[in-house]
BAFI-3210 file (N, C-alpha, C; in Angstrom, 3 decimals, decimal comma, padded with zeros to 6 digits):
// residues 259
n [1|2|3|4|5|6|7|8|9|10|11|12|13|14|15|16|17|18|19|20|21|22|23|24|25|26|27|28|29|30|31|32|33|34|35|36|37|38|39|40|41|42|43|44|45|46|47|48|49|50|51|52|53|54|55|56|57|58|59|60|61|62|63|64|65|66|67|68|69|70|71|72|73|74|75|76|77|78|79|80|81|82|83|84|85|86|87|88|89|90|91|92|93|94|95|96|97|98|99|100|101|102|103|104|105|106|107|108|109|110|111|112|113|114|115|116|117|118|119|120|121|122|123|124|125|126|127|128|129|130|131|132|133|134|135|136|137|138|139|140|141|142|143|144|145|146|147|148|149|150|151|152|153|154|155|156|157|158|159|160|161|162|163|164|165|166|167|168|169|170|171|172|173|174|175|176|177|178|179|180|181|182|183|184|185|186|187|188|189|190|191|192|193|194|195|196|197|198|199|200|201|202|203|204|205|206|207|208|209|210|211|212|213|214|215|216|217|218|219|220|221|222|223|224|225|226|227|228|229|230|231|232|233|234|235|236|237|238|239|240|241|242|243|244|245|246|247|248|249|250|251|252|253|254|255|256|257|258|259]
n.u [-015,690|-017,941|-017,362|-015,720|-015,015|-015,953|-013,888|-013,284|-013,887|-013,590|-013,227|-014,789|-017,224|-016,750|-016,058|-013,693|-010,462|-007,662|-005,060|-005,394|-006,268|-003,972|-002,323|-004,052|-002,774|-002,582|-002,427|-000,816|-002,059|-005,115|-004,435|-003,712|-005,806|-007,918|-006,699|-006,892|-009,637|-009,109|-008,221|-005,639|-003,205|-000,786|001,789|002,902|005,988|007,952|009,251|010,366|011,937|011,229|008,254|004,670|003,128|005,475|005,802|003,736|003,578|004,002|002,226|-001,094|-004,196|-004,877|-006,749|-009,516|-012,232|-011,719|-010,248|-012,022|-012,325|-012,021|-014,294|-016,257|-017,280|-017,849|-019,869|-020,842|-019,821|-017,910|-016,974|-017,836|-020,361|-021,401|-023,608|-026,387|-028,433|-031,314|-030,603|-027,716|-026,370|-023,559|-022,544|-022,366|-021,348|-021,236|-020,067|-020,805|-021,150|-020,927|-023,413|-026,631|-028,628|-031,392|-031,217|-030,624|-032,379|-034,545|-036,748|-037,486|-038,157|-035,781|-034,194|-031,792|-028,728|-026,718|-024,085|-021,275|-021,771|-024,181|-025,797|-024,774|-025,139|-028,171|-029,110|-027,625|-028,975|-032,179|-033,448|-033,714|-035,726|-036,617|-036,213|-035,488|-033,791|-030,647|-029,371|-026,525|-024,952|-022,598|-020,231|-018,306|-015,892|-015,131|-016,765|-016,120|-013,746|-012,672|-013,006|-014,286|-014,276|-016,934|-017,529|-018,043|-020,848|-021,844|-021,153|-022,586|-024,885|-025,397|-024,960|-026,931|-028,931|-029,713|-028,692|-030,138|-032,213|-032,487|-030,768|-027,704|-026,599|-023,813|-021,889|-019,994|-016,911|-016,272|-014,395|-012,791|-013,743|-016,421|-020,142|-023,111|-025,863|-024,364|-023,847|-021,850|-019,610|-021,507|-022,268|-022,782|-021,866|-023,089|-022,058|-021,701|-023,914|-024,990|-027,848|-028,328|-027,496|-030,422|-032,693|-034,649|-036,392|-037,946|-038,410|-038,830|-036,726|-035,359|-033,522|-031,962|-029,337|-028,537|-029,775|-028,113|-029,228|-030,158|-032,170|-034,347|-037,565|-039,067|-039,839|-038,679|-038,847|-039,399|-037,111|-035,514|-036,904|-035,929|-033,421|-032,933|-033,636|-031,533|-028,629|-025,236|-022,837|-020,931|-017,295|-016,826|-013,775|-011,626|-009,146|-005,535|-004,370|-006,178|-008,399|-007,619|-007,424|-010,420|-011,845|-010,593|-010,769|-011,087|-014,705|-015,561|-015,944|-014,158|-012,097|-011,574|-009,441|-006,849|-007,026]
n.v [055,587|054,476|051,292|051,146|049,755|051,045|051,328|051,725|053,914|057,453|059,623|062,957|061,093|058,637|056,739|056,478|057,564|059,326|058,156|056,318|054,914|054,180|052,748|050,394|049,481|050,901|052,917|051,332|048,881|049,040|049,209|047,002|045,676|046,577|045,755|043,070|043,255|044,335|046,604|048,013|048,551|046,630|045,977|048,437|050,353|051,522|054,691|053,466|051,465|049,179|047,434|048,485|045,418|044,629|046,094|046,150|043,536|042,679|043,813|044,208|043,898|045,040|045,372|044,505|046,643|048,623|048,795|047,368|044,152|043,816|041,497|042,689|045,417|048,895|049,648|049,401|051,091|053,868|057,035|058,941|061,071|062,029|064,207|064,841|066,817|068,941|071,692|070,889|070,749|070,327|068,883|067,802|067,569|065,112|064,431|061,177|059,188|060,625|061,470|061,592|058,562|059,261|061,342|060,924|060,959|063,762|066,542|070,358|073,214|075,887|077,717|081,099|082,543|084,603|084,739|083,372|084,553|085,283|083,494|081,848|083,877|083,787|081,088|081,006|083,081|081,657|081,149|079,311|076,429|073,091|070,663|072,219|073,920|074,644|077,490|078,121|080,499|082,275|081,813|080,524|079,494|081,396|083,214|083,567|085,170|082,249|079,726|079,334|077,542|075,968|075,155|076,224|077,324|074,822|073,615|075,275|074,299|072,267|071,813|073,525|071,799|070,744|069,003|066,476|066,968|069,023|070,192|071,227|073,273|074,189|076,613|076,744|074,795|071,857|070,601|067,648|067,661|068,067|067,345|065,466|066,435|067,716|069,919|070,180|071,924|072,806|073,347|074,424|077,340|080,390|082,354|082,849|082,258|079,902|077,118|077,625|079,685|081,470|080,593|081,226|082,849|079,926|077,941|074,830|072,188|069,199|066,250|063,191|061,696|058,843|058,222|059,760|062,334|065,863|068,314|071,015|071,884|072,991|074,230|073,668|075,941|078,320|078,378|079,026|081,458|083,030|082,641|084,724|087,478|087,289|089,136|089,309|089,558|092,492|091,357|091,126|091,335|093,426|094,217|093,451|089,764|087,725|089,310|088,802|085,618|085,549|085,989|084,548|081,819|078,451|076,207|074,474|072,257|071,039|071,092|073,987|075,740|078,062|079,348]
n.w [-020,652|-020,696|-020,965|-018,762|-016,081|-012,695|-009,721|-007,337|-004,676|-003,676|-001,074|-002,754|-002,900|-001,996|001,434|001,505|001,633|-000,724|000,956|001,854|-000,185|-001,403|000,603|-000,230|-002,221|-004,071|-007,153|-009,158|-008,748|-009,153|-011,373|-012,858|-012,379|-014,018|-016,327|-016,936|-018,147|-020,605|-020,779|-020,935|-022,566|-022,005|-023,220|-023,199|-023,646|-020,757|-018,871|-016,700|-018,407|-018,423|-019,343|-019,085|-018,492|-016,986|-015,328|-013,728|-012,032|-010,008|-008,334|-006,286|-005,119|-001,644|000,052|-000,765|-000,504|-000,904|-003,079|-005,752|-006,813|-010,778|-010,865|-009,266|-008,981|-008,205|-009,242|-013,323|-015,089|-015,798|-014,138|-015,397|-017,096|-020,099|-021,437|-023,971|-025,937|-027,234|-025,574|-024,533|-028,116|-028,445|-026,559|-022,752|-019,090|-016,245|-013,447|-013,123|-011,083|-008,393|-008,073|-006,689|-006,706|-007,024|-008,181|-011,108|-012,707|-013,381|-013,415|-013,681|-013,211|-014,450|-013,219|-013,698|-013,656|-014,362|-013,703|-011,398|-008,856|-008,715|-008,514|-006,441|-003,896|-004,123|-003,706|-000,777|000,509|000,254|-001,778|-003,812|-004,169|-003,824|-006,889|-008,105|-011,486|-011,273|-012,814|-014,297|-016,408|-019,263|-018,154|-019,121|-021,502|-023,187|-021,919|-019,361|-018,611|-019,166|-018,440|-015,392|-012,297|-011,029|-007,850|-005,752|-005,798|-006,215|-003,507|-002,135|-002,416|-001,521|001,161|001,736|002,040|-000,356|-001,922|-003,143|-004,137|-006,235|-008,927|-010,856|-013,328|-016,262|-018,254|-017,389|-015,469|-013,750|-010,659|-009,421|-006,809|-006,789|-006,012|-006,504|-008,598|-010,857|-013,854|-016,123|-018,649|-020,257|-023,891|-027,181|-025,145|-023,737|-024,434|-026,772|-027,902|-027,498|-026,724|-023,669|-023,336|-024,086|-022,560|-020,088|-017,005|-015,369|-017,225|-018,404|-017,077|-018,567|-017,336|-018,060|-016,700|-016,934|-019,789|-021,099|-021,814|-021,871|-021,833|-022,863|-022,635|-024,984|-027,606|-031,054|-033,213|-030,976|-029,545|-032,122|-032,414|-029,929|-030,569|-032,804|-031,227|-029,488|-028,154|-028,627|-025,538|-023,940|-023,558|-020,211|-019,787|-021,252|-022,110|-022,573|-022,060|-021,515|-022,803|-025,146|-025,516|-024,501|-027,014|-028,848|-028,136|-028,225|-028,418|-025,234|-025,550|-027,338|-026,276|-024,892|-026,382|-027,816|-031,143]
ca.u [-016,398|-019,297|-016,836|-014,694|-016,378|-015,709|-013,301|-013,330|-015,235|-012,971|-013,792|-016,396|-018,193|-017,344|-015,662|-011,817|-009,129|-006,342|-004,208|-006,282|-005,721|-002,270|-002,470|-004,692|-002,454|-002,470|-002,579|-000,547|-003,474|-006,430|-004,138|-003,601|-006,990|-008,514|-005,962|-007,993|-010,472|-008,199|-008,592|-004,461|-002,148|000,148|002,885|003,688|007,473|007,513|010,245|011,439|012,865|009,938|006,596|003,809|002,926|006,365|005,735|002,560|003,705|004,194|000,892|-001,779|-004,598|-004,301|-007,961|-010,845|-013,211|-010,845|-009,875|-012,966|-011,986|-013,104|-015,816|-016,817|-016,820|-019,235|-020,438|-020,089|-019,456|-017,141|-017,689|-018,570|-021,182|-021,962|-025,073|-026,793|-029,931|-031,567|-029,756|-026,299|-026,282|-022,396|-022,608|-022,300|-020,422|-021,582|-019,560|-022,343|-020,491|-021,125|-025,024|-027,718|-029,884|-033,114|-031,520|-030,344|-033,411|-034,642|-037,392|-037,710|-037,998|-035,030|-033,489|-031,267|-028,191|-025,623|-023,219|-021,283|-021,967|-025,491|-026,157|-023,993|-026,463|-029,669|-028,988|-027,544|-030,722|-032,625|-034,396|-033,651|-036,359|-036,122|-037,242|-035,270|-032,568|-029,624|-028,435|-025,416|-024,447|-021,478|-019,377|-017,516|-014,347|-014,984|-017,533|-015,546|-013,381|-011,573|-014,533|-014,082|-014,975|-018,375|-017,106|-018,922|-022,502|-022,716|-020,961|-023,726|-026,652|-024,934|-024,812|-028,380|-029,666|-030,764|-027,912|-031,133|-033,494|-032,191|-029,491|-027,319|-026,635|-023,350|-021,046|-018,097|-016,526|-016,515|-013,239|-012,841|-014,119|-017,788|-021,034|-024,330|-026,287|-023,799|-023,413|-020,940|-018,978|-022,487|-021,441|-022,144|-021,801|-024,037|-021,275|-022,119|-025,446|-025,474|-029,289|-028,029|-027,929|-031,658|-033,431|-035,495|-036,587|-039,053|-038,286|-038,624|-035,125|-035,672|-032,517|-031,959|-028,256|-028,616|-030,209|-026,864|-030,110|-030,959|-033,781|-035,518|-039,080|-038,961|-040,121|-037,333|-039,225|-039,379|-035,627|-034,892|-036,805|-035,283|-031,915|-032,874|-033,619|-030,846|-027,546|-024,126|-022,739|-019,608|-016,546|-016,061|-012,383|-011,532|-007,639|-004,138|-004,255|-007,397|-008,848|-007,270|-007,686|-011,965|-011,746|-009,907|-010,781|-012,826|-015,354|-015,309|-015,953|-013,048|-010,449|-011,055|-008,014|-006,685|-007,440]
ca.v [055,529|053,371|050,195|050,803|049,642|051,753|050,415|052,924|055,346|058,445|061,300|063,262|060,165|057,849|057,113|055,958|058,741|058,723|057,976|054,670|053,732|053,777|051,537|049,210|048,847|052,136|053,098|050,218|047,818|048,997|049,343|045,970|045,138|047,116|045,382|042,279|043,784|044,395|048,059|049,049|048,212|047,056|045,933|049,353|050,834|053,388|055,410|052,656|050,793|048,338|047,364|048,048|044,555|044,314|047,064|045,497|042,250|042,630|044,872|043,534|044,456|044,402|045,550|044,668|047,318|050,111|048,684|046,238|043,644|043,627|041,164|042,671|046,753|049,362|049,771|048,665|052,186|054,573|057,963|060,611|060,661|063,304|064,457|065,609|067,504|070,840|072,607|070,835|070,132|069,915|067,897|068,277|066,383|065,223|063,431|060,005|058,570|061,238|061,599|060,952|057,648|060,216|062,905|060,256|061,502|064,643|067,840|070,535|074,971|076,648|079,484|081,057|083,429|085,373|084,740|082,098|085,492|085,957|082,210|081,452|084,358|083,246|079,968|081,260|083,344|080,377|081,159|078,450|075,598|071,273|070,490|073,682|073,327|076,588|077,792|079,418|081,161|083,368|081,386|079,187|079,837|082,836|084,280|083,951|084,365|081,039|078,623|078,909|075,964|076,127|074,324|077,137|076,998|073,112|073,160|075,794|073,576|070,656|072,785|074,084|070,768|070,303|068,032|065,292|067,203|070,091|070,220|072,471|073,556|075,550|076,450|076,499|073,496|071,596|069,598|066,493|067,809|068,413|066,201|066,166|066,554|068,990|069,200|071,678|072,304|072,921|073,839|076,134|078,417|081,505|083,911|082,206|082,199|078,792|077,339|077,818|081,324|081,455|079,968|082,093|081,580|078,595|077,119|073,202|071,371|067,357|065,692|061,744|060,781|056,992|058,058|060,451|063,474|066,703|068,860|072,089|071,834|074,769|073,845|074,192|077,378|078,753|078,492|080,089|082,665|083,616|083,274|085,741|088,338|087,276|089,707|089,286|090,781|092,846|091,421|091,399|091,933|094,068|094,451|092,233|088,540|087,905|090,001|087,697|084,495|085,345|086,300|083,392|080,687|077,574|075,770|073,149|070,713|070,927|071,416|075,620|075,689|079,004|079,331]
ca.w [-019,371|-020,642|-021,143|-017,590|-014,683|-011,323|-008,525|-006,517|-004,290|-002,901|-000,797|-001,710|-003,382|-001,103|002,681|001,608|001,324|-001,252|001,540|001,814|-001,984|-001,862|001,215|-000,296|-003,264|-005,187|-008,510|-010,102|-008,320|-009,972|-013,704|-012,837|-012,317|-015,253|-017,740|-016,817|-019,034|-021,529|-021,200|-021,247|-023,646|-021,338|-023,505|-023,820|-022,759|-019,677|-018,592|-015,902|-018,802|-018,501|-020,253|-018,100|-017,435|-016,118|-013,897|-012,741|-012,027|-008,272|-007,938|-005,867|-004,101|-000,306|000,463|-001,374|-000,314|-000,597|-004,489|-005,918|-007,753|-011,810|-010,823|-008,403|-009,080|-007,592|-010,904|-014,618|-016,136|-014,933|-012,544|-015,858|-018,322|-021,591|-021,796|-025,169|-026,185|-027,452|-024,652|-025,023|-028,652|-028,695|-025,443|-021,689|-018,422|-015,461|-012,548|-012,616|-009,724|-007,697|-008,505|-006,049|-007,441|-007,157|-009,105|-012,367|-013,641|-012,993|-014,462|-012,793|-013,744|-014,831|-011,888|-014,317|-013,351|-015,744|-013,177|-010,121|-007,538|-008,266|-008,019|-004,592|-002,782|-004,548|-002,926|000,369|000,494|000,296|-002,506|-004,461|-003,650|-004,027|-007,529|-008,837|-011,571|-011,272|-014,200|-014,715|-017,561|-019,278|-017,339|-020,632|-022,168|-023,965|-021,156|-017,829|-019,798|-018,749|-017,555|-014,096|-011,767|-010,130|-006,982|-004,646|-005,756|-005,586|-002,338|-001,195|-002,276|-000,864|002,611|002,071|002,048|-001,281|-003,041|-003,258|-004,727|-007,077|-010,182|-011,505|-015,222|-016,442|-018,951|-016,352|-015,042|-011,950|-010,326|-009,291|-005,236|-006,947|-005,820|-006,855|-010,057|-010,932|-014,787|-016,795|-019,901|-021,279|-025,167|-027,065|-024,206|-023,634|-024,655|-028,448|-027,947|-027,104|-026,044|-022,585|-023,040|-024,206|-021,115|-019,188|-015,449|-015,483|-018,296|-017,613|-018,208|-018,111|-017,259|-017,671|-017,018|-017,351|-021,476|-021,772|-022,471|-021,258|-022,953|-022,603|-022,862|-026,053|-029,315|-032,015|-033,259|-030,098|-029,690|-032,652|-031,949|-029,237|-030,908|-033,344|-030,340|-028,274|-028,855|-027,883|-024,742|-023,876|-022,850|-019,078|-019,821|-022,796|-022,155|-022,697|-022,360|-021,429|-023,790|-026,490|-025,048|-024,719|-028,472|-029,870|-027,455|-028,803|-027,252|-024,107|-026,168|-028,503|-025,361|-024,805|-026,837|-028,688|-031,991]
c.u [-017,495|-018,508|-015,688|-015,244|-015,290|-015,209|-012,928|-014,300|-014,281|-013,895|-013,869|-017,037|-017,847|-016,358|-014,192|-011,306|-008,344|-004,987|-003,805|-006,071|-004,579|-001,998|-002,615|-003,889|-001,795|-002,795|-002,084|-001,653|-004,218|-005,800|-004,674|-005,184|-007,923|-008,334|-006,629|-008,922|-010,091|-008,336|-007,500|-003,814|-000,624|001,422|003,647|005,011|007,215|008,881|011,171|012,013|012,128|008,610|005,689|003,311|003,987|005,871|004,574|002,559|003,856|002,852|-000,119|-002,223|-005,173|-005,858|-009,088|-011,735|-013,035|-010,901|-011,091|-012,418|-012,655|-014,311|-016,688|-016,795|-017,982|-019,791|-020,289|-019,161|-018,680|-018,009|-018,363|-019,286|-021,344|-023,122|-025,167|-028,145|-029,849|-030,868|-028,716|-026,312|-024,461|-021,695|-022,214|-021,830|-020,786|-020,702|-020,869|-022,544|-021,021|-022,509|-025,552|-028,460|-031,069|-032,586|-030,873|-031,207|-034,536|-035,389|-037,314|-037,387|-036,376|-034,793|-032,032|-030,024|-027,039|-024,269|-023,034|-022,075|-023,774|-026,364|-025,836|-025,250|-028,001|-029,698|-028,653|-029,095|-031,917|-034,183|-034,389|-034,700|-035,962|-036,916|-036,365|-034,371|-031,981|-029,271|-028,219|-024,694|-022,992|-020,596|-018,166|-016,508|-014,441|-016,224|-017,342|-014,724|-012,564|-012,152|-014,350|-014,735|-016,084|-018,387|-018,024|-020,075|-023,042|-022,133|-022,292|-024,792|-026,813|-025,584|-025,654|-029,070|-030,488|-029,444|-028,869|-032,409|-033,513|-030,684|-028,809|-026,144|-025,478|-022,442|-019,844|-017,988|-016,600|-014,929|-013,719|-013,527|-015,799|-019,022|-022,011|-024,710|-025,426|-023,273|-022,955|-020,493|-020,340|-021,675|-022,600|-022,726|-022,760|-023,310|-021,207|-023,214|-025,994|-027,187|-029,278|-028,176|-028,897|-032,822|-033,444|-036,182|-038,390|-038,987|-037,774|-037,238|-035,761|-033,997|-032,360|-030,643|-027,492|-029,209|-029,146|-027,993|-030,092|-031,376|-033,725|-036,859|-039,381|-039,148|-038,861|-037,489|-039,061|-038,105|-034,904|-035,137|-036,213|-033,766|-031,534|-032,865|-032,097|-029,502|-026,229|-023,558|-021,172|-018,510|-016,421|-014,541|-011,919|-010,008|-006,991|-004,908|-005,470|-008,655|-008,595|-007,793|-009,525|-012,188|-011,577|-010,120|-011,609|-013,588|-015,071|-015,471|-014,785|-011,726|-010,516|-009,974|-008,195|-006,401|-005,958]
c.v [054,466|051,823|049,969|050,885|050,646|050,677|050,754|053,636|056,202|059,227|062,141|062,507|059,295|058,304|056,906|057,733|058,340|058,296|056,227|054,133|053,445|052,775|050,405|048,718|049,599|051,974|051,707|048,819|048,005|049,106|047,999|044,838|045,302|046,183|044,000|041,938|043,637|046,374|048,899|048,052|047,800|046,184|047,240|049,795|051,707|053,847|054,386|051,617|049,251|048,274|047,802|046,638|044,091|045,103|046,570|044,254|042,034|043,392|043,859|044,204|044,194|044,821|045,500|045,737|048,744|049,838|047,284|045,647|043,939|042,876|041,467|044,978|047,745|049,348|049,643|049,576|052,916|055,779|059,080|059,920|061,919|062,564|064,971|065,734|068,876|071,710|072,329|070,162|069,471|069,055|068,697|067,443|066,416|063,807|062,334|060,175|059,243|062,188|061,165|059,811|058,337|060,826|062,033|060,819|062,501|065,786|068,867|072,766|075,720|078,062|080,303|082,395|083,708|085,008|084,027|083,000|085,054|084,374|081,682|082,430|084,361|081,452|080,365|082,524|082,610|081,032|080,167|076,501|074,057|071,196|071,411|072,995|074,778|075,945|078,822|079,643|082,089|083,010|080,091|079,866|081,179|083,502|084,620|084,651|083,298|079,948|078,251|077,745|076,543|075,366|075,212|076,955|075,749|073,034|074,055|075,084|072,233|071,268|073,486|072,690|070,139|069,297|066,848|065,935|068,645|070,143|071,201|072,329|074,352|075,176|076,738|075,103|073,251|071,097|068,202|065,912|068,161|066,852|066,828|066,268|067,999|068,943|070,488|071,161|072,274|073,617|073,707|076,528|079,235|082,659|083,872|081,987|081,536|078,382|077,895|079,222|081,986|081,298|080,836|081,605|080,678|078,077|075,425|072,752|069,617|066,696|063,807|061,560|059,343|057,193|058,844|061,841|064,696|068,119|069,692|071,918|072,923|074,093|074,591|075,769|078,084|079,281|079,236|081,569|083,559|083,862|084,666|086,904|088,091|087,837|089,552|090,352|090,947|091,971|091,572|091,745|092,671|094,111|093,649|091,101|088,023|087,995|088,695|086,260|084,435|085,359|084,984|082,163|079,601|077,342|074,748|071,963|070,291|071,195|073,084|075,591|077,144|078,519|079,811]
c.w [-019,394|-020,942|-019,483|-016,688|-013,636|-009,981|-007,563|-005,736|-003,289|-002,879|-002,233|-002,061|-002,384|000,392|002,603|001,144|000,537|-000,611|001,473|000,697|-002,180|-001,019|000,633|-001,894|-004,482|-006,624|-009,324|-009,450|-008,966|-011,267|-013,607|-012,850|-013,685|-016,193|-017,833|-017,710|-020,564|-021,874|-021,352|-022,036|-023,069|-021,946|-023,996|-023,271|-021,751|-019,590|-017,261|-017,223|-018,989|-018,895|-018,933|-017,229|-016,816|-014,531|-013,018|-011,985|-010,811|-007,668|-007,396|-005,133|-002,579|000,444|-000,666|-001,371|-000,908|-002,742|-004,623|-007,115|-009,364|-011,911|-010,049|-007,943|-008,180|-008,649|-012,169|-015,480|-015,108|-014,627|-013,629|-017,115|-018,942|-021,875|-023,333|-025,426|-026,899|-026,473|-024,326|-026,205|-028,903|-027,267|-023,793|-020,694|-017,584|-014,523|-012,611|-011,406|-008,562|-007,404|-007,291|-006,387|-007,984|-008,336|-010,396|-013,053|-012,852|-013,932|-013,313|-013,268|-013,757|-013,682|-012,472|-013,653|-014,551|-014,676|-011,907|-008,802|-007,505|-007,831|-006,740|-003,365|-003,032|-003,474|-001,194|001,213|000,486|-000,737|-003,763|-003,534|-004,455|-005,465|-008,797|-009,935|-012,010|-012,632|-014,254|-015,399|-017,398|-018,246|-018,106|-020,813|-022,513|-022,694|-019,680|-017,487|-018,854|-018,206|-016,141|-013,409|-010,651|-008,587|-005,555|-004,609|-005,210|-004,239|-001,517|-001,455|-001,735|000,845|003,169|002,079|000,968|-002,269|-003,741|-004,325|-005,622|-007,966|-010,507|-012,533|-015,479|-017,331|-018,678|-016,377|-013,757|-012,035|-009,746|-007,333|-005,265|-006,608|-005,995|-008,195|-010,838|-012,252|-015,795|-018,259|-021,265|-022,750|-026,221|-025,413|-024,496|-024,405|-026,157|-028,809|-027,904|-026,600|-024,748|-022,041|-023,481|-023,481|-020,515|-017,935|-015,230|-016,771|-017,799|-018,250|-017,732|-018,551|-017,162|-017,836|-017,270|-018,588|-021,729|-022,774|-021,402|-022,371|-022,232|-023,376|-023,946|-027,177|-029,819|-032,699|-032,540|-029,756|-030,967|-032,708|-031,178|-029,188|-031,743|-032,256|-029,456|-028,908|-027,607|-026,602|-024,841|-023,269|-021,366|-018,946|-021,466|-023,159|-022,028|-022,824|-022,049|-022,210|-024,861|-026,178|-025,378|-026,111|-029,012|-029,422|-028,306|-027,828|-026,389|-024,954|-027,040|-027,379|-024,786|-024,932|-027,651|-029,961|-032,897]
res [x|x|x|x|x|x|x|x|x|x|x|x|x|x|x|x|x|x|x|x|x|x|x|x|x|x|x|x|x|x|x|x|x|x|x|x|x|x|x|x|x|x|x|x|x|x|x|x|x|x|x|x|x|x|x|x|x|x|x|x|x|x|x|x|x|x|x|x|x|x|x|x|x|x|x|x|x|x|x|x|x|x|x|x|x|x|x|x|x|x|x|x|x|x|x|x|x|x|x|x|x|x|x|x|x|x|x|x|x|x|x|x|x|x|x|x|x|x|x|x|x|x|x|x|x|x|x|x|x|x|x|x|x|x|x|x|x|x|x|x|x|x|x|x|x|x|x|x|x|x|x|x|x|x|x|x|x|x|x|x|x|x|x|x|x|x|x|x|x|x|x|x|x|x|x|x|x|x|x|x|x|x|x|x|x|x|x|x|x|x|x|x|x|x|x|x|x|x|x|x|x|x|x|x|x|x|x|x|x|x|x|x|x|x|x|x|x|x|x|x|x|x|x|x|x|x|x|x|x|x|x|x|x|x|x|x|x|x|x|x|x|x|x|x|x|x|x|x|x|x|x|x|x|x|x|x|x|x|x]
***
C-alpha cells in the first residue's frame, strides 16, 4: 500500500460508481497502468492462454478522472494503512482513503463498549460527543465469535454528523462500504486480553495515521496492571461449531484462521 499510488475514488470515498470504472476502462486499465510502476509481474500465464501483458495490450483508459493516470494519481500510497502501538501491538487497519484530512491525526477519550448493540444506541442516543473515540470490544475472532463487520456503528456516526470529528476503535472488521476514521482488526483482541480489552471510559487514545501509530495514554505499568486484574470472559456461544471455531481460532492478524 505504501509503494501503490491510488487511481481511483469509488462510492463511498468518492463520486464514480463501479459501473463508471468499467466504462472508463475497467479493471484491465488501471493493471495496465500500475504495471507502469512495475508493480505486476506481468509476464505471468493466466487462464486465457496468455501472459498478462498480452492481455493488457488493448487496455486503455477512456476517462481520466474516472481512472488517473500513474502520474497523475489521487495519491502516492494506496486506500489502507496498519497502525501500531501500546494498544495494537500486533497491528491494526484502517481504510486511509476513506479518512477525513482532520481526523489523520486525532486524540481524543476513550467511550468504550463490550459490544456493536450497546455502541449503535449510545450513538443513536446521542451520547457520543465530537472529539470522542468508540471503542468496541469482544468483537474479534474468538469474541464475536467470528469478527463481525462494524458497518452499523460507523454508518450511525456518519448519519449523526460526526464522521469529521470522532473515531472508532475495534476488534471486528469493517468492509469495503466503511468511511471515516474507522479502524479494526485491532489484535490481540479483548477476548485475549488484548490492550484493547483494558481501556476504561476516558482513557485518551492518540491516533496518527500518516506515522502508521496509535497509543493509549497508560504507562506500561499501568497496563500491566490492569492485565493482571483483568479475567477472561465466558463464551457467548458454548455449543457445536461455533463453540470450536471461538476456541481454536487465531488472531486477525495471522488470517483468523483455525488452529
Amino acid at each position: 500500500s505504501e509503494r501503490t499510488p491510488n487511481l481511483c475514488h469509488l462510492s463511498p470515498v468518492g463520486s464514480h460508481f463501479i459501473e463508471e470504472l468499467n466504462e472508463a476502462g475497467g479493471i484491465p486499465a488501471v493493471m495496465k497502468e500500475i504495471a507502469k510502476k512495475g508493480l505486476l509481474k506481468t509476464d505471468l500465464m493466466t487462464v486465457t492462454g496468455k501472459t498478462i501483458e498480452e492481455n493488457l495490450a488493448d487496455a486503455e483508459i477512456k476517462d481520466p478522472e474516472i481512472i488517473r493516470s500513474i502520474d497523475n494519481p489521487y495519491s502516492e500510497t494506496g486506500g489502507i494503512a496498519a497502525l501500531f502501538g501500546n494498544l495494537a501491538p500486533d497491528g491494526c487497519v484502517v481504510k486511509r482513503a476513506a479518512v477525513a484530512p482532520e481526523m489523520l491525526v486525532h486524540k481524543g477519550p476513550a467511550r468504550v463498549f463490550d459490544s456493536e448493540e450497546d455502541a449503535i444506541k449510545a450513538i443513536w442516543d446521542q451520547k457520543i460527543k465530537a472529539g470522542d473515540v468508540v471503542v468496541i470490544r469482544y468483537e474479534g475472532p474468538k469474541g464475536g465469535p467470528g469478527m463481525r463487520e462494524m458497518l452499523s456503528p460507523t454508518s450511525a456516526i456518519i448519519g449523526s454528523g460526526l464522521g469529521s470529528s470522532v473515531a472508532l476503535i475495534t476488534d471486528g472488521r469493517f468492509s469495503g462500504a466503511t468511511r471515516g476514521a474507522a479502524i479494526g482488526h485491532v489484535s490481540p483482541e479483548a477476548a485475549i486480553g488484548g490492550p484493547i480489552g483494558l481501556l476504561e471510559e476516558g482513557d485518551i487514545i492518540s491516533i496518527n495515521i500518516s506515522e502508521h501509530k496509535i497509543e493509549v495514554e497508560l504507562s506500561d505499568e499501568e497496563l500491566e496492571k490492569r492485565k493482571v486484574k483483568w479475567k477472561p470472559r465466558q463464551p457467548k456461544i458454548t455449543t457445536s461449531y461455533l463453540a470450536r471455531y471461538s476456541k481454536l481460532v487465531s488472531s486477525g492478524t495471522s488470517g483468523a484462521v483455525l488452529s
